[in-house]
DOKOLLO-98095 format. One record per residue (C-alpha): residue number from 1; y, x, z. Coordinates in nm, 2 decimals, decimal comma. Example, Ala and Ser with C-alpha at 12.3 -4.5 7.8 and 13.67 -1.06 7.14 Angstrom:
BEGIN
n = 1	v = -0,45	u = 1,23	w = 0,78
n = 2	v = -0,11	u = 1,37	w = 0,71
This chain:
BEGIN
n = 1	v = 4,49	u = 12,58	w = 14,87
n = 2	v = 4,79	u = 12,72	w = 15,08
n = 3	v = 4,72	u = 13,05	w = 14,95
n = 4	v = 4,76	u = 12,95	w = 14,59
n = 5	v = 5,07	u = 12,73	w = 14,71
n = 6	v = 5,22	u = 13,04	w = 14,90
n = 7	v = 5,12	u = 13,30	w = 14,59
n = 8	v = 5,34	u = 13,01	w = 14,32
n = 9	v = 5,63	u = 12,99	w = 14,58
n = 10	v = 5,66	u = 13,40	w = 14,65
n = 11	v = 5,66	u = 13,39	w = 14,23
n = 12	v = 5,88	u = 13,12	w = 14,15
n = 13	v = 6,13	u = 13,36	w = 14,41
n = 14	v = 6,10	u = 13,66	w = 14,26
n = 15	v = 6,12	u = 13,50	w = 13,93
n = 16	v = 6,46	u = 13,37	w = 14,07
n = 17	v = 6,58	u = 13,66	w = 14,17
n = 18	v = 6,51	u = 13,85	w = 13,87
n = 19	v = 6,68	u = 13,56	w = 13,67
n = 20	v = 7,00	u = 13,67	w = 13,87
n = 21	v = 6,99	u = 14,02	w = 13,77
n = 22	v = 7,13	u = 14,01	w = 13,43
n = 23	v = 7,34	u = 14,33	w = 13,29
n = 24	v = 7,64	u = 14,10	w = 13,17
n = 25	v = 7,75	u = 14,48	w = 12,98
n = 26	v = 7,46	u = 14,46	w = 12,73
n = 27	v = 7,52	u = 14,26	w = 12,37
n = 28	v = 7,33	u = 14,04	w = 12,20
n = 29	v = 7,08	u = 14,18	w = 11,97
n = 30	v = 7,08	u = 13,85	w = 11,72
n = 31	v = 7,43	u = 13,79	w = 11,61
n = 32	v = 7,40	u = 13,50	w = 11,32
n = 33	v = 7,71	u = 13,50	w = 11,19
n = 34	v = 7,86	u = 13,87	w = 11,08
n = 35	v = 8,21	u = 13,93	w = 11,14
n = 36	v = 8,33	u = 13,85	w = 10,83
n = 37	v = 8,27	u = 13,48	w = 10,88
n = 38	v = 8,41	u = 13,28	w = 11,16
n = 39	v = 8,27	u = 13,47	w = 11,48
n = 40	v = 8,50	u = 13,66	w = 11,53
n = 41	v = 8,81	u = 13,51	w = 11,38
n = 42	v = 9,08	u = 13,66	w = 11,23
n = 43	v = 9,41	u = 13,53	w = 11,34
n = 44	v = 9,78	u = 13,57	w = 11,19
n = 45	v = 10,08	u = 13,51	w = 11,34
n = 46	v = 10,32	u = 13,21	w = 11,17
n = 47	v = 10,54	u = 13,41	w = 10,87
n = 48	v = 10,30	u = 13,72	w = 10,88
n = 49	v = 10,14	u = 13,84	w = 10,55
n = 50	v = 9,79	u = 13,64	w = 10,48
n = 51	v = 9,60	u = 13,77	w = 10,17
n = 52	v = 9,44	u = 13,36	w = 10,13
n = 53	v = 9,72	u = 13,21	w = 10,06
n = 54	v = 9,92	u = 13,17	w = 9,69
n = 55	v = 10,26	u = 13,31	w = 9,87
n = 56	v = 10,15	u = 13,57	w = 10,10
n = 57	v = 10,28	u = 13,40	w = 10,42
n = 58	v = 10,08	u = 13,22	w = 10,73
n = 59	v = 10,33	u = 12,97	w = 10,73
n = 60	v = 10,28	u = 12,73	w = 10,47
n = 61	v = 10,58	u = 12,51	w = 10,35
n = 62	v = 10,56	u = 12,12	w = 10,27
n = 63	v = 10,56	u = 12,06	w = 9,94
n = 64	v = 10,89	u = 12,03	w = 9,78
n = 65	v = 11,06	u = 11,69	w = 9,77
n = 66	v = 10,86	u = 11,54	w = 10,05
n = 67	v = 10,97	u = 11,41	w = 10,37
n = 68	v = 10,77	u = 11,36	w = 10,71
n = 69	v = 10,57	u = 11,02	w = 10,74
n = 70	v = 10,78	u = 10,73	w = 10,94
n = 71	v = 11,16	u = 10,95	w = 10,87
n = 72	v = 11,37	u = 10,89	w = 10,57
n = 73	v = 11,65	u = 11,09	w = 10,44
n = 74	v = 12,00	u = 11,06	w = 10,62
n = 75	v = 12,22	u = 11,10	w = 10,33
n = 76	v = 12,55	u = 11,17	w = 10,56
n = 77	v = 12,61	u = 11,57	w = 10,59
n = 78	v = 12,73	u = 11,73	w = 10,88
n = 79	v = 13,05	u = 11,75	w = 10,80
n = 80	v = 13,41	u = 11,55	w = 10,90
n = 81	v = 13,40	u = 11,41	w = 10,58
n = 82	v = 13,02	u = 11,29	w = 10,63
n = 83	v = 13,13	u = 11,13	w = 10,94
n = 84	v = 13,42	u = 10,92	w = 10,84
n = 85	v = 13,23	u = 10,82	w = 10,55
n = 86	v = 12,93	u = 10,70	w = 10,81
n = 87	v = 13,18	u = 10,56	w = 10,99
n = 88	v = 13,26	u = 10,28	w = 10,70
n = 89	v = 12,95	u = 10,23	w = 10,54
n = 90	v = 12,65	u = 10,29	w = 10,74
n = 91	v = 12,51	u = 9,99	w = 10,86
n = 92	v = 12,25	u = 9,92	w = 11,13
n = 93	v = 11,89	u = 9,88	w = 10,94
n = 94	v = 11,78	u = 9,62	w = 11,26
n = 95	v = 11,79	u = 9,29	w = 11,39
n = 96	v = 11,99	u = 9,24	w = 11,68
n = 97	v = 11,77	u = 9,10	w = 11,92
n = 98	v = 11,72	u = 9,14	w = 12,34
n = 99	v = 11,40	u = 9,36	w = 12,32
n = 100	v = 11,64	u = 9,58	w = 12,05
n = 101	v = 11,90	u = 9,57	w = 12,34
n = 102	v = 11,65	u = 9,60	w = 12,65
n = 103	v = 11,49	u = 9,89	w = 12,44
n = 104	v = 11,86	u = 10,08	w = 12,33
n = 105	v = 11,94	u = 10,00	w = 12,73
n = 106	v = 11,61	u = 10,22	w = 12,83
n = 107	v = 11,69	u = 10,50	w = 12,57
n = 108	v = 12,05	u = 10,49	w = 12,67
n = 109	v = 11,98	u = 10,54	w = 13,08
n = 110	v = 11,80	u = 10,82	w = 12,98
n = 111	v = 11,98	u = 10,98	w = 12,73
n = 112	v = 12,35	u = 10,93	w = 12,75
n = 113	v = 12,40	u = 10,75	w = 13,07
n = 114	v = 12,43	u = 11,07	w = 13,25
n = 115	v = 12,72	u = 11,18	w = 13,05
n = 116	v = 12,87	u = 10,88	w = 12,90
n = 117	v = 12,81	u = 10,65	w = 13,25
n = 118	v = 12,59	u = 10,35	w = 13,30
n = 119	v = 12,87	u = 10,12	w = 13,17
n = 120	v = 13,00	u = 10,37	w = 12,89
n = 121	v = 13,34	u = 10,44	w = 13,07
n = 122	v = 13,27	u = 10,83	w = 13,05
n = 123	v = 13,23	u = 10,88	w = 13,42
n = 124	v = 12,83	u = 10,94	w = 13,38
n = 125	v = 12,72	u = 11,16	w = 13,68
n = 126	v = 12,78	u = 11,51	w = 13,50
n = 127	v = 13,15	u = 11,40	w = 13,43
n = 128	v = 13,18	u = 11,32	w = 13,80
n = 129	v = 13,03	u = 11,62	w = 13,95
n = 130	v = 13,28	u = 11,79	w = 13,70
n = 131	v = 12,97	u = 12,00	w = 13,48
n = 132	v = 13,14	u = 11,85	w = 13,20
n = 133	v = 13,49	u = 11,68	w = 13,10
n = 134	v = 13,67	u = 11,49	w = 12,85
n = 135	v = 13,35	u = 11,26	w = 12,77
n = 136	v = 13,52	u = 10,94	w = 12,61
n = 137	v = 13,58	u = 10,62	w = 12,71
n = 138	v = 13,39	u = 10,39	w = 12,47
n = 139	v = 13,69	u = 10,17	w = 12,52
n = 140	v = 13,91	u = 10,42	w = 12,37
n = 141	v = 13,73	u = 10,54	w = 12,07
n = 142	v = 13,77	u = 10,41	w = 11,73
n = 143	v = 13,37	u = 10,38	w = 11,68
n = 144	v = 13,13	u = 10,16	w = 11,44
n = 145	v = 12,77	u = 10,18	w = 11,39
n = 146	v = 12,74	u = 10,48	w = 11,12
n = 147	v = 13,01	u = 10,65	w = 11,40
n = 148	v = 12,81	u = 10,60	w = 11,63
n = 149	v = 12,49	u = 10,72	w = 11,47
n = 150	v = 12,62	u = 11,00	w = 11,32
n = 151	v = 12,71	u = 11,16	w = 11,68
n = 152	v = 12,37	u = 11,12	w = 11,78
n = 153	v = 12,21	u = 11,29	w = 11,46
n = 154	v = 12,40	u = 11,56	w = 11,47
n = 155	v = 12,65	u = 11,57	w = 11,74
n = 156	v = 12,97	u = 11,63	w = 11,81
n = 157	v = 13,26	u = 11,80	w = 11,99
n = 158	v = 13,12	u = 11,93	w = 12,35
n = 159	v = 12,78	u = 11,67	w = 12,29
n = 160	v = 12,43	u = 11,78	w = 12,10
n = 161	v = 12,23	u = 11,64	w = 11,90
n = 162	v = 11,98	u = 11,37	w = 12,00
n = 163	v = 11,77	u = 11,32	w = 11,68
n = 164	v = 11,50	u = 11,53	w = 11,82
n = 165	v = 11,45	u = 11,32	w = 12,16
n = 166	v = 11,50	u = 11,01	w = 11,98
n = 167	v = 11,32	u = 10,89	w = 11,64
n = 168	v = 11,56	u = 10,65	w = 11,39
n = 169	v = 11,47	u = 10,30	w = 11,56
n = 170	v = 11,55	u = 10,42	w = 11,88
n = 171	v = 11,84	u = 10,56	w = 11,75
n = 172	v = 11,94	u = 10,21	w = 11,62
n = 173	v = 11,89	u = 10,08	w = 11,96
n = 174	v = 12,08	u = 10,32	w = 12,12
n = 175	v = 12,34	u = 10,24	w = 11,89
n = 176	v = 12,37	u = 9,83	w = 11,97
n = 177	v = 12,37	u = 9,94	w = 12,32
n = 178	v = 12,65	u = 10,13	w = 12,27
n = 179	v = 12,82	u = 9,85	w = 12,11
n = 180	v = 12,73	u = 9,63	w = 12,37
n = 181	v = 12,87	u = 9,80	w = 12,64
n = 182	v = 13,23	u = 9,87	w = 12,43
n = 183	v = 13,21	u = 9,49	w = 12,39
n = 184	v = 13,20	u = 9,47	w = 12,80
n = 185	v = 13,45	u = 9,75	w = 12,85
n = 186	v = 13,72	u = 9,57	w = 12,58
n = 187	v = 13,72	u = 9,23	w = 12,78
């Protein structure tokens, strides 16, 4: 009995051991898909001819006259003229409300504050360690809501655009913030 115990364990190693000595340079000999299909995939680069598609191009375009799901169209171009005329007539789409406010605050300390200051008197900590200068007072500024969403869609002067980093409602938010604090700064 401990022979045919001894014979299965010197087996079971060499079985191991021969397990362990596989040629990782040799290839398959089954291959099930050919490489035609999606084995071996073929892959283009974005704006790169591709023979599958109508207009020759890896990039495909949205379809015309469409707009991205939860966005809408900002009809105000970016332009003086589109900002003085945002400047009278475009209104804020939202309620003001304390979790609008608390929410504009959050967006605002992360966003702005470090330019504009934590109480909007243009003294944010770039201003102070003199990176930047000029940033306006919101005391000073003759600014409304469409103003003051404008500037953050698109810009202006020495500041970029934030409409990438924040989506509309934030914006909004932002924006009664704002307005908040030049209500603090003017008493």
């Amino acid at each position: 009995m401990k022979n045919i115990l001894h014979i299965a364990f010197i087996g079971l190693f060499l079985m191991s051991l021969a397990s362990c000595n596989y040629d990782k340079s040799t290839k398959r000999s089954i291959q099930y898909m050919s490489d035609t299909d999606m084995y071996t995939a073929v892959p283009y680069d974005a704006y790169t001819s591709n023979p599958y598609f109508e207009n020759g191009i890896s990039a495909q375009l949205p379809v015309e006259g469409t707009i991205a799901r939860g966005t809408t169209v900002y009809e105000y171009p970016f332009t003086e003229e589109g900002y003085q005329s945002a400047k009278v007539s475009l209104k804020s789409p939202i309620a003001v409300n304390e979790k609008n406010l608390a929410e504009g605050k959050d967006n605002y300390d992360i966003y702005c504050a470090i330019c504009h200051g934590v109480t909007g008197d243009g003294q944010g900590t770039l201003v102070t360690n003199e990176k930047f200068l000029g940033v306006p007072n919101y005391k000073d500024r003759d600014i409304s809501q469409g103003s003051i969403y404008h500037v953050i869609m698109y810009g202006r002067n020495m500041m970029g655009s934030h409409a990438s980093q924040l989506r509309e409602n934030e914006r909004w938010q932002v924006v009664q913030y704002v307005e908040k604090l030049r209500a603090d700064l003017i008493k």
